[in-house]
C-alpha positions as CSV (number, residue, x, y, z in Angstrom):
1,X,-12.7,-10.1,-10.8
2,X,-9.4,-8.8,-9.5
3,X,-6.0,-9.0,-11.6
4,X,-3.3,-9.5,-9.8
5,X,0.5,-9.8,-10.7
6,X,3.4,-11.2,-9.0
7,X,6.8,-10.1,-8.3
8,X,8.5,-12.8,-6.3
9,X,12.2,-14.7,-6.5
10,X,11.3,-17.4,-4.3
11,X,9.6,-20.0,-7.0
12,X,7.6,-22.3,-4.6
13,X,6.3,-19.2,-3.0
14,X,5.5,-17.4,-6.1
15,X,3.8,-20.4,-7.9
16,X,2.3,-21.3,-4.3
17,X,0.6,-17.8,-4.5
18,X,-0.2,-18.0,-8.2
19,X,-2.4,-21.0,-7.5
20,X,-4.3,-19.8,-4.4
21,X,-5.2,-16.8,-6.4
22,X,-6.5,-18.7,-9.1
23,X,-8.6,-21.0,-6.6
24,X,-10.2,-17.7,-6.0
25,X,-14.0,-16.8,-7.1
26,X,-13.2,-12.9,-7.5
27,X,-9.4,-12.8,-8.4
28,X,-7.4,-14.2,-10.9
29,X,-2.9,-13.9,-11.2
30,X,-2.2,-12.7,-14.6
31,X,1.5,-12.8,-14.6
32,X,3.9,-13.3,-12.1
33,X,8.0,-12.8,-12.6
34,X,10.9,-13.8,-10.2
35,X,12.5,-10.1,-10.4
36,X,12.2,-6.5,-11.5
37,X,14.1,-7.1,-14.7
38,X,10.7,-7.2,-16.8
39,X,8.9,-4.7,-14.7
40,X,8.6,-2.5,-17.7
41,X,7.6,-5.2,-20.2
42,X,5.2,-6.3,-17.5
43,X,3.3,-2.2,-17.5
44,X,3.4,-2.7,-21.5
45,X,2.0,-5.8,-21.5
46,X,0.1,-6.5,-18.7
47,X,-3.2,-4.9,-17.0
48,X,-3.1,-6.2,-13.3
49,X,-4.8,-4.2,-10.7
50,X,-2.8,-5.0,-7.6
51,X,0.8,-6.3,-7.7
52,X,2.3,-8.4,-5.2
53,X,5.6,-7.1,-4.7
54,X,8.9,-9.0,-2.6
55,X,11.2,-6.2,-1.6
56,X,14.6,-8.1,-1.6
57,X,15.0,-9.3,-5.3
58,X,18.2,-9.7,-6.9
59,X,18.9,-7.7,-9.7
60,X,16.4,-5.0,-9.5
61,X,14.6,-4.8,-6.1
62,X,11.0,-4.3,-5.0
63,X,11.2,-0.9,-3.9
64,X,12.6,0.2,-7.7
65,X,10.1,-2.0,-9.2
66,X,7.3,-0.1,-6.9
67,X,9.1,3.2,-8.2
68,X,8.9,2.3,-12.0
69,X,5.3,1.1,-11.9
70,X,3.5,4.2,-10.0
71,X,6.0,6.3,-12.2
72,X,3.6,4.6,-15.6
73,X,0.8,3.0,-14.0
74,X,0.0,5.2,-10.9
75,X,-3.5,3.5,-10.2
76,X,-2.2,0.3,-10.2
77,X,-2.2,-0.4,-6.4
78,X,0.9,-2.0,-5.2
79,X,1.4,-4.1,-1.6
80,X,4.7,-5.0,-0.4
81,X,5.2,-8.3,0.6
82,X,8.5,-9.2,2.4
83,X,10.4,-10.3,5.3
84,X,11.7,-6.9,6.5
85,X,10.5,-5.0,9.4
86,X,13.7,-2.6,8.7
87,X,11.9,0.8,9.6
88,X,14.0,2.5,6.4
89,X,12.5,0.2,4.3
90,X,9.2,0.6,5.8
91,X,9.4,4.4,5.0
92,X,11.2,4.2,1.6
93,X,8.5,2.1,0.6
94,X,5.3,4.1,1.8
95,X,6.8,7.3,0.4
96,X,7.6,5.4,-3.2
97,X,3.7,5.1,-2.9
98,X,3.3,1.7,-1.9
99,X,-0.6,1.1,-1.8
100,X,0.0,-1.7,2.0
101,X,3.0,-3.6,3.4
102,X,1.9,-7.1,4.7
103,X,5.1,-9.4,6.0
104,X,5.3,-12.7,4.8
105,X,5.0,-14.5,8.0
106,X,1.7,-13.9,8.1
107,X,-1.0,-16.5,6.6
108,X,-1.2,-16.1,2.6
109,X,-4.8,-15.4,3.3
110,X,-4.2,-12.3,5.4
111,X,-2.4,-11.4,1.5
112,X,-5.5,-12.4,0.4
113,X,-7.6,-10.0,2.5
114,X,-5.0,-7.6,2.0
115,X,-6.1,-7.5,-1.9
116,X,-9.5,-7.1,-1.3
117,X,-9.2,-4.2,0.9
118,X,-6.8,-2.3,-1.0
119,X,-9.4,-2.8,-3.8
120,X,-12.1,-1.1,-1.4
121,X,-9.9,2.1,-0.7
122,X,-8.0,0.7,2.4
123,X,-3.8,0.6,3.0
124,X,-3.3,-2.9,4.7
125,X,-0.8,-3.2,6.9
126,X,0.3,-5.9,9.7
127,X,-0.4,-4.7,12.7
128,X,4.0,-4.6,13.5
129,X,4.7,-2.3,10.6
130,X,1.8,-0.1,11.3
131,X,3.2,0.7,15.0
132,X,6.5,0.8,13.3
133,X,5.1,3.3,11.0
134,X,3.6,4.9,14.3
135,X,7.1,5.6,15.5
136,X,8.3,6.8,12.6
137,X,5.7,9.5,12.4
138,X,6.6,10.0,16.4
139,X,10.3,10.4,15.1
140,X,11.2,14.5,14.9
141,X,14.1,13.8,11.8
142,X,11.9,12.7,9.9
143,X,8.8,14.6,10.8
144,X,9.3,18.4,10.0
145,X,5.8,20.3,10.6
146,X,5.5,23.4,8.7
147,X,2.1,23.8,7.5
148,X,-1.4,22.3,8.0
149,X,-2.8,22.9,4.6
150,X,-6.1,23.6,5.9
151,X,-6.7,19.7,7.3
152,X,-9.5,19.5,9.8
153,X,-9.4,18.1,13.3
154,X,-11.9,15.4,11.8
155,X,-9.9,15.0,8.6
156,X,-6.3,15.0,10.7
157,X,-8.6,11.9,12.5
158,X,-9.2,10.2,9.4
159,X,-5.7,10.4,8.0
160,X,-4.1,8.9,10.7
161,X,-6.7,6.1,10.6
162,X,-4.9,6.0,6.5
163,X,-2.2,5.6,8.2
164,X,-2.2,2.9,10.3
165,X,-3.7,1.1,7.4
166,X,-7.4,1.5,7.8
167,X,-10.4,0.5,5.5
168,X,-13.2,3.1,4.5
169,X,-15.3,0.7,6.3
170,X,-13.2,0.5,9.6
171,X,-12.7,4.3,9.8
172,X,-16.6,4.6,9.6
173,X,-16.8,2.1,12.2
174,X,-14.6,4.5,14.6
175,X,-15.6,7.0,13.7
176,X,-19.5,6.2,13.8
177,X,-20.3,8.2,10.9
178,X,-21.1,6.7,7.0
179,X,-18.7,5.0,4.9
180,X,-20.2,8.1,1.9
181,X,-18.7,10.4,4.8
182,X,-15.2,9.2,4.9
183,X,-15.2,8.7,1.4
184,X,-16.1,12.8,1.2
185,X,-13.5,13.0,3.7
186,X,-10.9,11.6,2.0
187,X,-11.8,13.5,-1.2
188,X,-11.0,16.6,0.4
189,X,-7.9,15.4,2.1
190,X,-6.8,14.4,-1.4
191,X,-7.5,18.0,-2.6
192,X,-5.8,19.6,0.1
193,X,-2.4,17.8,0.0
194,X,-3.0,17.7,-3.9
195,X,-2.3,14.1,-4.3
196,X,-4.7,11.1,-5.6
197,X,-4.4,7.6,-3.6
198,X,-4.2,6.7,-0.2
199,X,-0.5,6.2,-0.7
200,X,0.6,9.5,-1.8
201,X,-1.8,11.2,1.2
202,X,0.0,8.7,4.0
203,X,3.1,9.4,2.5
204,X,2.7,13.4,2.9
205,X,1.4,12.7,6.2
206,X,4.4,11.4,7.3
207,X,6.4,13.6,5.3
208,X,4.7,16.7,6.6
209,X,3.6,16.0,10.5
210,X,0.2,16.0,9.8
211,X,-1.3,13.5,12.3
């Protein structure tokens, strides 16, 4: 069963969300606040394993309450969920260690589907953010190259597919090699940027110019 929580200031969205989660046979909404105000009492409190997170809240705002959980919880996995295609959003977010960024125009199931893969190792993203993430990586400000760290040609292949928001599953798929594979992939990706989630790896990959 998955835990979710919600962070959402629209109420007949939020309590619209809460209830298709609960129709659910493998998830279940175990809290779900209109801002960021109780984001600590929520890590205290609370186990979820993903949180749905709005970006423009009032008070405190998505991004900060993105910031403050990965600060305390880091493996809690965390998909934005918002209205923005704003490319400086898009980037503050994935380098805060956002975990996928699905807008909300899209069907709540494609949220839905969005939690499952997240929980299977993937970093969902519409398909609009991910080419806007694509040109932001194509972007020279923002993409300083200075080092490889040792990353394969096959691994550089892989982290891109992170990037654009790929499953384990799909990346086998293109790749037309074993999901065990790219999960041993990934593993040493991980150890080579020294980080620990598909977040924090994307997020140097941007960072860095490494795909």
């Amino acid at each position: 069963m998955i835990s979710v929580a919600i962070f959402e200031d629209n109420a007949s969205r939020r309590e619209g969300l809460k209830m298709l989660l609960d129709a659910m046979e493998d998830m279940v909404c175990v809290a779900h606040y209109a801002d960021c105000r109780k984001v600590e009492e929520f890590i205290k409190n609370k186990h979820a394993d993903v949180v749905l997170m709005d970006i423009n809240m009032p008070y405190v705002n998505g991004i900060e309450g993105l910031k403050i959980i990965k600060k305390h919880k880091p493996n809690v996995k965390v998909i934005m969920s918002t209205i923005f295609e704003d490319e400086s959003k898009i980037l503050e977010a994935i380098c805060s260690g956002a975990d996928g960024y699905i807008l909300k125009q899209k069907s709540p199931l494609k949220l839905l589907d969005g939690i499952r893969e997240v929980m299977n190792g993937g970093a969902p993203m519409t398909p609009i953010v991910a080419r806007k993430v694509l040109t932001l990586m194509a972007t020279p400000a923002i993409k300083p190259i200075d080092e490889d760290f040792g990353i394969t040609r096959r691994e550089k292949e892989i982290l891109k597919y992170l990037v654009e928001g790929y499953s384990y599953k799909m990346i086998a798929d293109k790749c037309f090699v074993s999901y065990a594979t790219v999960n041993k992939h990934v593993s040493n990706i991980y150890s080579k940027l020294q980080v620990h989630s598909v977040a924090a790896a994307v997020s140097m990959a941007l960072k860095k110019g490494l795909v």
